[in-house]
C-alpha positions as CSV (number, residue, x, y, z in Angstrom):
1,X,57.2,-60.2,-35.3
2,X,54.4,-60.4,-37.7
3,X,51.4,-57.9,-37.1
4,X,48.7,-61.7,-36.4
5,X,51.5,-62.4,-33.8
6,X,52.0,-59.1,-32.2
7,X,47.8,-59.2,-32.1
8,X,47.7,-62.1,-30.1
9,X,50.6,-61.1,-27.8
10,X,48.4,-58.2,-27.0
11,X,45.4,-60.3,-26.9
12,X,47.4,-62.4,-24.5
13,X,48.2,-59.6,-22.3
14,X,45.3,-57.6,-22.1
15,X,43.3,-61.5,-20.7
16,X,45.8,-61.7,-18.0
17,X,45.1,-57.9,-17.0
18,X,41.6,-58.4,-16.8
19,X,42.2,-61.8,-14.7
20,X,44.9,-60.7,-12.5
21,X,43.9,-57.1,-12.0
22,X,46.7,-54.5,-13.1
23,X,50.3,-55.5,-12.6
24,X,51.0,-51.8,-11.6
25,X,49.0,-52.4,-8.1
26,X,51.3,-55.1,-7.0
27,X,50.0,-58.6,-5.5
28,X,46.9,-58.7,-2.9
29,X,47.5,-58.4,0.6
30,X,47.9,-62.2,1.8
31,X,44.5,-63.1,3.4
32,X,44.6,-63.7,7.2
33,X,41.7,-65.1,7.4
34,X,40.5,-69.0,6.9
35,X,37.6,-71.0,8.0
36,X,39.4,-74.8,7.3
37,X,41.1,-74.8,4.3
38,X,38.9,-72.0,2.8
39,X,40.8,-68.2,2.1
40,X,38.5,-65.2,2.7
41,X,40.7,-62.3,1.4
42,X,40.6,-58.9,2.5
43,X,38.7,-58.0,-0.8
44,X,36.2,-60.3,0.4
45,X,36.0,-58.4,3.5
46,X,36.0,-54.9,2.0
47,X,33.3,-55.7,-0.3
48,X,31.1,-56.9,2.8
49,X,31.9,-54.2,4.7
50,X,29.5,-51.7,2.8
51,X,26.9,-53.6,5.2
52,X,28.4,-53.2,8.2
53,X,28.6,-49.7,9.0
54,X,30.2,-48.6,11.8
55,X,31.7,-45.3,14.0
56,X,35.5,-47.1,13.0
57,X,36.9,-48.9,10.5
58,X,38.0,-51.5,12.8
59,X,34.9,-51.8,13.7
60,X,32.9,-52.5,10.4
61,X,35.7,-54.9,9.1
62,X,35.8,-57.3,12.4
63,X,31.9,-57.3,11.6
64,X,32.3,-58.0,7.8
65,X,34.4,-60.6,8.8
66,X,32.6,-62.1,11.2
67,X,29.7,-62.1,8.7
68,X,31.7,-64.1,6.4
69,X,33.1,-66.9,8.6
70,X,29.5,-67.5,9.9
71,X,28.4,-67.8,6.3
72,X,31.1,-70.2,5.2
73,X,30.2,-72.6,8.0
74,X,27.0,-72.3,7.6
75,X,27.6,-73.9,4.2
76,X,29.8,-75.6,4.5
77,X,27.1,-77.3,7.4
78,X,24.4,-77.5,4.8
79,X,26.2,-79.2,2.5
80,X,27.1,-81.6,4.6
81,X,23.7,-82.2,6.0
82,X,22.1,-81.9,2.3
83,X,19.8,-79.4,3.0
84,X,20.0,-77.3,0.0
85,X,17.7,-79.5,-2.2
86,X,15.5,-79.4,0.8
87,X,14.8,-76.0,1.5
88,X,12.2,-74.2,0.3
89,X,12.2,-70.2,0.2
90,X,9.5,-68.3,1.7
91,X,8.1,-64.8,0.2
92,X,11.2,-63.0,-1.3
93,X,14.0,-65.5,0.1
94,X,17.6,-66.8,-1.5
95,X,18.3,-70.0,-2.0
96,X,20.5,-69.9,0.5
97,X,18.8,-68.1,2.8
98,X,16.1,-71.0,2.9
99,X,19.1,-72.9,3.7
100,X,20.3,-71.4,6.7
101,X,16.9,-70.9,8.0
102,X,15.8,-74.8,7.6
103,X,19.4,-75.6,8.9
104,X,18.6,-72.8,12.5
105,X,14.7,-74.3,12.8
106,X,16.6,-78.1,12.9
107,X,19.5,-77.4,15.3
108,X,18.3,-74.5,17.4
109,X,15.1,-75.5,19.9
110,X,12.5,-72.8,20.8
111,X,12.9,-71.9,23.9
112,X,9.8,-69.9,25.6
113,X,10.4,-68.5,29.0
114,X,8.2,-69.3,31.8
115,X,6.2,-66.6,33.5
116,X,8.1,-67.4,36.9
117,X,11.1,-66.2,34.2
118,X,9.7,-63.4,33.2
119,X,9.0,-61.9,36.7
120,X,12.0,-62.2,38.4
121,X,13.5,-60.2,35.6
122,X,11.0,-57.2,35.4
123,X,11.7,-57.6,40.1
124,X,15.6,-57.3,39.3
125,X,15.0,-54.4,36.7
126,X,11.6,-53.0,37.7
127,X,13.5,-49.5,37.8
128,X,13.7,-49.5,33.8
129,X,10.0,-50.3,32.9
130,X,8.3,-46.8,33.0
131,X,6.2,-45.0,30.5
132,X,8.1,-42.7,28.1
133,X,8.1,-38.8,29.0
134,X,6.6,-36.4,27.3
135,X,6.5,-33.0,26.0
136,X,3.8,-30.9,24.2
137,X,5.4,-28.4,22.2
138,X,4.8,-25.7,20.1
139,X,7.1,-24.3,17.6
140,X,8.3,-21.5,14.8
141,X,10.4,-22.9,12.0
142,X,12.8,-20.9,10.2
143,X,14.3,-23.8,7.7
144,X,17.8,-23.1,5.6
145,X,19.5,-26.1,4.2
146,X,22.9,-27.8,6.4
147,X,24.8,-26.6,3.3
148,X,23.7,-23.0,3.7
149,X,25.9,-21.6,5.6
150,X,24.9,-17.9,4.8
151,X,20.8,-19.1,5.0
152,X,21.7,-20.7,8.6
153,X,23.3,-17.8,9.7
154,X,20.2,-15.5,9.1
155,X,17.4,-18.2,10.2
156,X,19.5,-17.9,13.6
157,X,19.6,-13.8,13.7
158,X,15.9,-14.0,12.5
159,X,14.8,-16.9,15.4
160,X,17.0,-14.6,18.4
161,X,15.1,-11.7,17.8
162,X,12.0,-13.4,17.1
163,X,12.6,-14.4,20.4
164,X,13.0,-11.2,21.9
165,X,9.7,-9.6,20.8
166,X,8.1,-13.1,21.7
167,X,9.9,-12.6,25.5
168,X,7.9,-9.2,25.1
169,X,4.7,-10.4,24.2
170,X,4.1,-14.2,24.2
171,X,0.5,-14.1,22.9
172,X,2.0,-13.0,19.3
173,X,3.4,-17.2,19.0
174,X,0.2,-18.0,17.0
175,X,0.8,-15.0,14.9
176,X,4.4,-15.7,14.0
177,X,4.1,-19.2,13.4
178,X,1.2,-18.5,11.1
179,X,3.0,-16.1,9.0
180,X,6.7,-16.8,9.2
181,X,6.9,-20.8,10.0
182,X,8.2,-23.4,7.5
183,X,6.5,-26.2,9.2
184,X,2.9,-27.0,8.3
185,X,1.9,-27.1,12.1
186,X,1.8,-23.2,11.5
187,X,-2.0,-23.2,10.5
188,X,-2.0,-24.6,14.2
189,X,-0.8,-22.5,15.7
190,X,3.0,-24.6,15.8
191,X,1.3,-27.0,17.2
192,X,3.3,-30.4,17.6
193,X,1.2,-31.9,20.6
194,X,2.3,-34.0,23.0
195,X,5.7,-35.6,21.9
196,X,7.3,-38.9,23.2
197,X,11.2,-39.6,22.6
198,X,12.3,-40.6,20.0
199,X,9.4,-39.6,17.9
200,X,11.5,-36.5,16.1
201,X,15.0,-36.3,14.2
202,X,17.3,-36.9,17.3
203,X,18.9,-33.5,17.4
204,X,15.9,-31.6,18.0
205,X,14.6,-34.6,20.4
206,X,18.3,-34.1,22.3
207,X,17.9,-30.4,22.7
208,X,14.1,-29.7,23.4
209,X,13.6,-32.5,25.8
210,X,16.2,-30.8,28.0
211,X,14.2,-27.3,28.1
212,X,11.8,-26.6,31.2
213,X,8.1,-24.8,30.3
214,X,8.4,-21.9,28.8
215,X,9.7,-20.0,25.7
216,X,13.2,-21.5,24.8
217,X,15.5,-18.8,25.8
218,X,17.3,-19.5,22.6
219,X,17.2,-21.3,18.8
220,X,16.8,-24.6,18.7
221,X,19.3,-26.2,15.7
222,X,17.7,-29.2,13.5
223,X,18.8,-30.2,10.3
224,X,16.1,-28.5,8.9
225,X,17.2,-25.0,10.4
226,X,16.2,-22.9,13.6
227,X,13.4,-23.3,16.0
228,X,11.7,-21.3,18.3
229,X,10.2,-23.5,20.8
230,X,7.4,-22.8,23.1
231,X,7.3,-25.6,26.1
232,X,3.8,-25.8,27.1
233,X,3.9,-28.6,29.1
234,X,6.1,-31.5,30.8
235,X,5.3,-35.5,32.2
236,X,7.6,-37.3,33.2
237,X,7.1,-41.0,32.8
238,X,6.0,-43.1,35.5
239,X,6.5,-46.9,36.8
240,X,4.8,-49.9,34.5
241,X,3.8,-52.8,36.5
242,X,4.3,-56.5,35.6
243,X,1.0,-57.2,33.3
244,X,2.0,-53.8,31.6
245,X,5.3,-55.4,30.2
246,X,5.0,-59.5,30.3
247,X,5.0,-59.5,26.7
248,X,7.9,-57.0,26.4
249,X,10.2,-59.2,28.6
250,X,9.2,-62.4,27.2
251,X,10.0,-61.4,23.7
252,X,13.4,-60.2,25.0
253,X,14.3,-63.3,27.0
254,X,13.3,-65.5,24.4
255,X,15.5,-63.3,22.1
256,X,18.0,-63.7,24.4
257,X,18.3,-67.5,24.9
258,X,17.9,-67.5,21.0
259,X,21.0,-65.9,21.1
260,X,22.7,-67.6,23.1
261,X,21.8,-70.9,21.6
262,X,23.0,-69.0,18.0
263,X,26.1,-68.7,19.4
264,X,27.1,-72.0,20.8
265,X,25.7,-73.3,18.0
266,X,28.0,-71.1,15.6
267,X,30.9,-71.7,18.3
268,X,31.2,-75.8,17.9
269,X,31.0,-75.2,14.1
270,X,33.8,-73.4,14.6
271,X,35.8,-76.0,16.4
272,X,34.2,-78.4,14.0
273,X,35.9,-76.9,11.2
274,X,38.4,-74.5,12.1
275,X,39.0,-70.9,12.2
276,X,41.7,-68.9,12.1
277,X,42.5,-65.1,11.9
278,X,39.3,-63.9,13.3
279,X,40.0,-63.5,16.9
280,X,43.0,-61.2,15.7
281,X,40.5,-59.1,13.5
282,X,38.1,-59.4,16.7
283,X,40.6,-57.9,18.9
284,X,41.3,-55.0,17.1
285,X,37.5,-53.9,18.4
286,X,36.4,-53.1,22.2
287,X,33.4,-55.4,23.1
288,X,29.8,-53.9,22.9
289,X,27.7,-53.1,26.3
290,X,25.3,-54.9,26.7
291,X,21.6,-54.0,26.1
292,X,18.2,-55.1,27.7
293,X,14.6,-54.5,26.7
C-alpha cells in the first residue's frame, strides 16, 4: 500500500472515531426513552442531569428525564403552532425560552383565587401560620477548617474548657469573645442578636435552636469550627391571623392551580404525541410529600 493511501486509510479511521466515539467502549446503551418518534438517549439524560441534583441517582435521572420530554413537546407544540418567529425574548432570555413562555401565557389562564378561597384555607390550616421563633444569642468562635482534622480537634479541647472556666465565672463571656473569637461579633461582645430560623448555616441553626437559656453545656460544631454559645433569651412564635398572611396564601394557591393547569396541560401533550419509557424511569423514584405555604 502506498504511503498517500495508507494516509487516507488513517485519515478515514481517525473521522469515524471522532464520529462514532471509540470502538473500544462498545455501542450506546439502547435509549428507552421516546417522546413520538423522537430518541432521547441516556447520554442525553446524563448530560441533563448535572441540573438536577438530587440525594439518589434514581432520583436526578427520572428528573433529567422528565425535563427532557417536557422540552421535546414543548417544541414540538411550538412548532406546530408557529410561535417561534413570534416570540420575543425579554431581558436575558433564549430563543426558545420566549417560546415556551408565549406558548404557557396562550394555553394556560390566570387563575386568581377569591378571598372566600383564601380563607377557608388559612381556617383548615390556621395551626401552620405563626411567627418564626427566635433566639438572641451570643457566642465564642474558635474556627479550624472541615479538612483540619488536627485544628478541629484542638478548637474542641480549647471550647470544653473554655467552657469550664465560663461555668465558673460567666461574666468573663465578653472577655473571651473579645480576645479569643474568630467571628467579628467579638468587638460585641459575641453578639448575634435576636436570630430567626433559618437565618444561619443549617447546622449551627439545627443545634443552637434546640438549647434552653443559658451557657451551652457543650461546643457547638459548624462548618466553620466550634462554638461556645451563650443563650440569652428564647420566643417562641405565636399565631398570625388572616390579614397577616392573605397575601402569603394567595400567592400559594395561585401557584398551585398554576400547577395544576401546567400539568394537565403537559399531560394531553403527552397523549397528543406519545411517550414512552418515562413512567418506567418515573417509577424507579418514591413520590415527593407534599408541601404548603
Amino acid at each position: 500500500m502506498s504511503s498517500g493511501a495508507h494516509r487516507h486509510v488513517h485519515d478515514s479511521h481517525s473521522h469515524a472515531a471522532e464520529v462514532d466515539g471509540p470502538r473500544t467502549l462498545g455501542t450506546p446503551p439502547p435509549c428507552v426513552l421516546f417522546v413520538a418518534d423522537t430518541p432521547i438517549s441516556e447520554a442525553d439524560i446524563a448530560r441533563e442531569m448535572q441540573h438536577h441534583r438530587a440525594g439518589r441517582p434514581e432520583e436526578s435521572r427520572a428528573a433529567a428525564a422528565r425535563a427532557l420530554v417536557v422540552r421535546e413537546l414543548l417544541r414540538r407544540e411550538i412548532a406546530r403552532l408557529g410561535l417561534a418567529t413570534e416570540a420575543r425574548a425579554i431581558d436575558q432570555e433564549s430563543a426558545e425560552e420566549a417560546a415556551i413562555r408565549l406558548l404557557l401565557e396562550r394555553e394556560i389562564a390566570d387563575r386568581v383565587p377569591t378571598e372566600d378561597d383564601c380563607r377557608r384555607y388559612f381556617e383548615r390550616n390556621s395551626e401552620r401560620f405563626r411567627s418564626p421563633d427566635r433566639i438572641r444569642v451570643r457566642h465564642i468562635l474558635l474556627s479550624a477548617p472541615a479538612d483540619d482534622v488536627k485544628g478541629r480537634h484542638q478548637a474542641r479541647l480549647d471550647a470544653e474548657e473554655m467552657i469550664a472556666q465560663l461555668g465558673a465565672n460567666p461574666v468573663l463571656f465578653a472577655d473571651f469573645a473579645l480576645r479569643r473569637s474568630d467571628c467579628p461579633s467579638k468587638s460585641e461582645g459575641g453578639a448575634l442578636g435576636w436570630l430567626e430560623r433559618g437565618q444561619t448555616t443549617p447546622e449551627f441553626d439545627r443545634q443552637v435552636f434546640r438549647l434552653p437559656v443559658g451557657l451551652a453545656a457543650f461546643p457547638v460544631e459548624s462548618r466553620w469550627g466550634y462554638h461556645v454559645i451563650q443563650v440569652d433569651a428564647l420566643e417562641a412564635g405565636v399565631p398570625l391571623g388572616f390579614d397577616a398572611v392573605h397575601g402569603r396564601i394567595a400567592d400559594y394557591l395561585e401557584l398551585q392551580v398554576r400547577q395544576r393547569e401546567l400539568q394537565h396541560y403537559l399531560e394531553s401533550l403527552q397523549e397528543h404525541y406519545g411517550v414512552r419509557g418515562l413512567a418506567e424511569i418515573e417509577a424507579l423514584v418514591p413520590d415527593s410529600p407534599a408541601s404548603g405555604p
